[in-house]
C-alpha positions in Angstrom: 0.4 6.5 -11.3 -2.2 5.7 -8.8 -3.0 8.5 -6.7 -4.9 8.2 -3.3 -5.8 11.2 -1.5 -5.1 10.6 2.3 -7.7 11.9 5.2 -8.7 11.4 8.3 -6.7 10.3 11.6 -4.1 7.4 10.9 -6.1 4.1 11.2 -7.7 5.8 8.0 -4.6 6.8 6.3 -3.4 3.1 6.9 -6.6 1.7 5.0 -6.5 4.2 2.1 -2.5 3.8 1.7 -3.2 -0.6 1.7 -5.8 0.0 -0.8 -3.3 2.2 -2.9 -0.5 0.0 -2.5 -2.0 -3.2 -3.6 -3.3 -1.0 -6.9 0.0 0.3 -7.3 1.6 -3.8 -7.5 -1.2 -4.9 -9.5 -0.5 -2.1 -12.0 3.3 -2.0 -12.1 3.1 1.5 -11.3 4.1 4.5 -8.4 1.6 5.0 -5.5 1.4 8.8 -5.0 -0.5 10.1 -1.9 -2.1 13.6 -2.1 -2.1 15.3 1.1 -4.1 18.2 0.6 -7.3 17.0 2.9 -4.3 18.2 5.6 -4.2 21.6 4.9 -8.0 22.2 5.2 -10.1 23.1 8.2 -13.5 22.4 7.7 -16.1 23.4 10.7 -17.3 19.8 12.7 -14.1 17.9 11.3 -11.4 17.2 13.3 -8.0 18.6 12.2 -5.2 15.5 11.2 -2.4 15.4 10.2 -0.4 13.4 8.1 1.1 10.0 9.7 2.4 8.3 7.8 6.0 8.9 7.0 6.9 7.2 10.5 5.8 3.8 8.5 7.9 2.2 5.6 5.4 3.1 3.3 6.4 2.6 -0.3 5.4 6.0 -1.7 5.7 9.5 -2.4 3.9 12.6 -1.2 2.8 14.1 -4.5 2.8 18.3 -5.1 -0.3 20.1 -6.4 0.9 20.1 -9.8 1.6 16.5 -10.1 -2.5 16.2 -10.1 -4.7 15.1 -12.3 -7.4 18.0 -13.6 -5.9 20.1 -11.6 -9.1 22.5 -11.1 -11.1 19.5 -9.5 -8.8 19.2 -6.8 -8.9 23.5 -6.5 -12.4 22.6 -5.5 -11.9 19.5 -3.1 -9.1 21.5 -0.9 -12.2 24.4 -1.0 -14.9 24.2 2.1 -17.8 24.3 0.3 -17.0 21.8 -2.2 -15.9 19.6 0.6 -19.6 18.6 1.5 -20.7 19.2 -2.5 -18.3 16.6 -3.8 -18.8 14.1 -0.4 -22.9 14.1 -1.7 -22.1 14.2 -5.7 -20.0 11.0 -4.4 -23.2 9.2 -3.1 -25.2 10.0 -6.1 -22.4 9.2 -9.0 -20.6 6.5 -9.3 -16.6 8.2 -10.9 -13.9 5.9 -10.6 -11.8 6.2 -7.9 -14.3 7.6 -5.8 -16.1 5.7 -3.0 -19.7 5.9 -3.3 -20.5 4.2 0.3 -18.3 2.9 3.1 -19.2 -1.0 2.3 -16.7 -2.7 0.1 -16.8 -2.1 -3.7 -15.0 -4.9 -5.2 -14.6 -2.9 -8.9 -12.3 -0.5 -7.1 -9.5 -4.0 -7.1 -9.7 -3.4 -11.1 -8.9 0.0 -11.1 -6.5 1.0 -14.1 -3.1 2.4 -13.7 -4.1 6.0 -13.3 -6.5 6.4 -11.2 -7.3 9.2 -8.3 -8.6 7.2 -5.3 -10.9 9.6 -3.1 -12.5 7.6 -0.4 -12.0 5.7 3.1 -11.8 2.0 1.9 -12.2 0.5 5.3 -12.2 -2.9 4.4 -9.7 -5.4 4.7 -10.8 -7.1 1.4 -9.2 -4.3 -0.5 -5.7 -6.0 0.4 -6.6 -9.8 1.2 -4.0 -11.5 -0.4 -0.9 -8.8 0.1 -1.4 -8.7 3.6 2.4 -9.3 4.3 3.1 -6.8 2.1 1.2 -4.2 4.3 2.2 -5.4 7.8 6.2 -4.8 5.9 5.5 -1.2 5.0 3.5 -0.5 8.4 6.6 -1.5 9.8 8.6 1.4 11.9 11.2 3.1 10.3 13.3 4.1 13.8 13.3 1.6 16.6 11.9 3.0 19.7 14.1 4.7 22.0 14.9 3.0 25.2 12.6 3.9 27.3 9.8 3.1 25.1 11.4 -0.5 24.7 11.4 -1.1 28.5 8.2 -0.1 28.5 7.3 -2.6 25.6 8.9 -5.4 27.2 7.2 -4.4 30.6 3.5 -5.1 28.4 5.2 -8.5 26.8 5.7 -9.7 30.3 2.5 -9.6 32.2 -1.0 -9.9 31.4 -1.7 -6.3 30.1 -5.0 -4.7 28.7 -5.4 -1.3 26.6 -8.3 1.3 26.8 -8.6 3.7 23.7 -10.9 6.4 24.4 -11.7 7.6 21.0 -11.9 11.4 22.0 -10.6 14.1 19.3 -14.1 13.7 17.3 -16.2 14.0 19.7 -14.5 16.3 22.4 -16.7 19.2 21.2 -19.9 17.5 21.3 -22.7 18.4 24.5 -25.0 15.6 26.0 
């Protein structure tokens, strides 16, 4: 089973499940995604959420027991060994885990069991099964009605969208 433990806000999820899902086809196996990053609250880190499960994502949330060394993952769902194991990261390279945010093509050639612990933001980690993706990011409910006049209201005219990127940052003094 390939594993991928999910974090961050949902643009991240989306890039870690890609990653696992293309690992997951190449391998013939079950994607599983660990959630526990969720259930932590770590000083300076935004709280998330999982996001997921409103996609058509072709996986299964896994329990606690289901993980591999099971006492390694007591310590990643532990504060301290949040920031331990993010430096231990940088200084060894374990398979599965993402050493630095560029892309690290030996992560495509993972085995079938493998515990992926790392952001992947790269595009390259699913060239080639990019339909694939765009399928499971598809909705699984169709909007409700006012959401799809709203939709069609956008579709028809010349519109622009402003993201202000504020959860991280909302605590932070200039």
């Amino acid at each position: 089973m390939i594993i991928i433990r999910l974090k961050g806000g949902l643009g991240n999820q989306m890039f870690q499940y890609a990653l696992g899902r293309v690992l997951a086809i190449k391998n013939k196996t079950e994607l599983g995604l660990d959630l526990g990053f969720f259930d932590l609250n770590l000083k300076g880190i935004t709280k998330r959420s999982y996001g997921l499960d409103v996609f058509n994502v072709k996986a299964r949330v896994i329990e606690k027991k289901e993980l591999p060394l099971p006492f390694i993952h007591k310590l990643y769902n532990k504060k301290f060994s949040f920031y331990i194991t993010s430096l231990l990261r940088k200084i060894f390279k374990i398979a599965g885990q993402e050493k630095s945010f560029a892309f690290d093509e030996s992560v495509l050639s993972s085995g079938p069991n493998v515990y992926l612990n790392g952001h992947f933001q790269s595009p390259k980690y699913f060239a080639g099964f990019e339909d694939v993706i765009r399928n499971d990011f598809t909705l699984k409910n169709t909007p409700d009605e006012k959401t799809s006049v709203l939709a069609e209201e956008i579709r028809k005219i010349n519109s622009l969208c402003v993201h202000v990127r504020r959860g991280d940052y909302v605590a932070n003094v200039f």
